[in-house]
N, C-alpha and C positions, 0 to 999 in steps of 0.2 A: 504493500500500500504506500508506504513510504515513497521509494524508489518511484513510483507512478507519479504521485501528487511532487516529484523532484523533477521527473522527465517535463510533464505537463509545464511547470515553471520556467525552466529552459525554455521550452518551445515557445512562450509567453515574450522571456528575457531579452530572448534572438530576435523575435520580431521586431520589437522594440528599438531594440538596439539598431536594427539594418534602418528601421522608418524615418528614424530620429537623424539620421545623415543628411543633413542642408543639399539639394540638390539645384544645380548651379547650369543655367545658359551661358553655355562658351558662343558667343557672337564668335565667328568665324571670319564675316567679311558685312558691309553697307551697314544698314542702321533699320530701326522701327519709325522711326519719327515722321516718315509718310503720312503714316496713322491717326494724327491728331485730327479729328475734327471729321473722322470717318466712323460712319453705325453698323455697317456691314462689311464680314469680308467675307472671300467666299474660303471652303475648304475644302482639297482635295486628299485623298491618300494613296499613298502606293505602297504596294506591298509586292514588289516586282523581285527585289534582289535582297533576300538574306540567310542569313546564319540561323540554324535553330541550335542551341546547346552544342554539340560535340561537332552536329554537320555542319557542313561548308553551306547549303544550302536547304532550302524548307522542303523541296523537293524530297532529298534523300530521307529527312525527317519522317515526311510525312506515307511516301514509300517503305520506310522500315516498322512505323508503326502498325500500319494501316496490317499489313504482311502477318506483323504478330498477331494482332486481334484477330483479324480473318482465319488464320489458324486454327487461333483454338474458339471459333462461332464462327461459320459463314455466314459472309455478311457483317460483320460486326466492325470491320475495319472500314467499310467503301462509307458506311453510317457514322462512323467516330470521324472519315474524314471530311464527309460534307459538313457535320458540325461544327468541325475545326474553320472552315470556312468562314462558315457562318455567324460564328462570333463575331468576326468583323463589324458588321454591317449590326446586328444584332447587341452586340457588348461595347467591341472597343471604342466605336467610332460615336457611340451617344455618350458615353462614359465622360469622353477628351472633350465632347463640347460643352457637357451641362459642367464639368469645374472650369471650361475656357470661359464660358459665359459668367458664372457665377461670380468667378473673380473679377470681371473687368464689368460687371453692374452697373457701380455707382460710375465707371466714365463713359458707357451711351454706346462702348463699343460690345460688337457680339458676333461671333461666326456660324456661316450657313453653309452647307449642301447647296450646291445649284444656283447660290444665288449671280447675280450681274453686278456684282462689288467692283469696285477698279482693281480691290487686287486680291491678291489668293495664297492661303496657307497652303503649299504641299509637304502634308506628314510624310516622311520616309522611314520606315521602320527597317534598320537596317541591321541588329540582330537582337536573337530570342530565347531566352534560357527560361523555361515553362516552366520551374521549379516543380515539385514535388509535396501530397499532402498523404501520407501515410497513416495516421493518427498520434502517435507520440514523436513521430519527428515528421519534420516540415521544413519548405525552403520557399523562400519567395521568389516569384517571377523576375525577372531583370532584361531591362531593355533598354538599347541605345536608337537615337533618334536622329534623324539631320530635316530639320524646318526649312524649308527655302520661303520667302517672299517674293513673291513675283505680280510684275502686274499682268490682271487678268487675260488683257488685247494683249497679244506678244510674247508672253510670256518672260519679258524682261527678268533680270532678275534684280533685285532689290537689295534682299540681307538673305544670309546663311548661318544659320544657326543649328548647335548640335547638342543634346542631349545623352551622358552617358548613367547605365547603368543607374536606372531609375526603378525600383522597386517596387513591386507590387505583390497585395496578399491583404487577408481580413485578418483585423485584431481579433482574437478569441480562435483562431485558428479553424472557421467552418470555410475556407477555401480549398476544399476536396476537388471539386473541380476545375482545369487547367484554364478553362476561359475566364473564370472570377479572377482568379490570381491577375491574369495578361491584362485584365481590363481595367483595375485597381491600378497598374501602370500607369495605362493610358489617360485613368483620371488624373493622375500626381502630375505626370507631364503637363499636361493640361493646366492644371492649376499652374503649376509652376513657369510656363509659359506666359500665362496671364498675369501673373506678379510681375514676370521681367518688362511685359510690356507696359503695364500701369504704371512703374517703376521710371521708367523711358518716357513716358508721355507727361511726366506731371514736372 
């Protein structure tokens, strides 16, 4: 009993500890200050080129998992990887807007899908360590990010900004499944996106 109510606190500790790490916009190159005095932008994502954990790419990732499951259940892999998909659109991508928006409230700015903004976020998710929730031990998701600003017509580019190794996972540890964890990312970025840019604009 002991020993359980000691693992359990660790896994609590660790959380903690990785959440509590200040995560920081390395501006790369241009600036945000375009921005003042604009209510919409638009947002795009790609998810074209990365790394999952060990693979070089999401591909081989999603090929070797996909191969395990299917094994032992037909069908259980072709279903685990439409969902993996699917979280995108479904998890990651509402997650990043509702803390982008929330943070940048009170200055009038907010980010859309689809809209005709003059200029446009492209999220680049450029790799993915899906971490792991076993029950007495656990790891959080981690992912690195590169933001381009660009303007909409043209696709100019504006500022580049990158994002590493931003953590994601629930306090209390019900993040069993790999899409909460990834998406719990995408909020932090998110959030933390929106502070660098309030940050810049005031």
């Amino acid at each position: 009993m002991k020993s359980n109510i000691l693992s359990t606190l660790s896994v609590m500790l660790c959380f903690v500890f990785h959440s509590g790490f200040a995560q920081k916009v390395d501006l790369r190159s241009g600036d945000v200050d375009v921005l003042a005095g604009q209510k919409t932008v638009n947002v795009q994502y790609d998810y074209s080129e990365f790394g999952v954990g060990k693979f070089a790419t999401e591909k081989e990732y999603l090929d070797k998992k996909s191969g395990e499951y299917n094994a032992k259940e037909a069908g259980k892999g072709d279903e685990w990887k439409k969902a993996w998909v699917a979280d995108r659109q479904n998890k990651y991508e509402p997650k990043f807007e509702e803390l982008f928006n929330k943070g940048l409230e009170d200055n009038g700015l907010k980010i859309s899908q689809g809209s005709d903004a003059k200029y446009t976020f492209v999220i680049h998710t450029t790799y993915l360590e899906p971490g792991y929730n076993v029950g007495v031990m656990r790891k959080n998701a981690y992912l690195n990010y590169k933001i381009d600003l660009v303007e909409t017509a043209g696709k100019k580019s504006i500022a580049e900004m990158v994002l590493t190794n931003v953590p994601g996972g629930q306090f209390g540890g019900f993040d069993f499944d790999s899409g909460t964890r990834i998406a719990e990312s995408y909020a932090k970025a998110g959030k933390v996106l929106a502070a660098f840019i309030d940050k810049k604009l005031k």
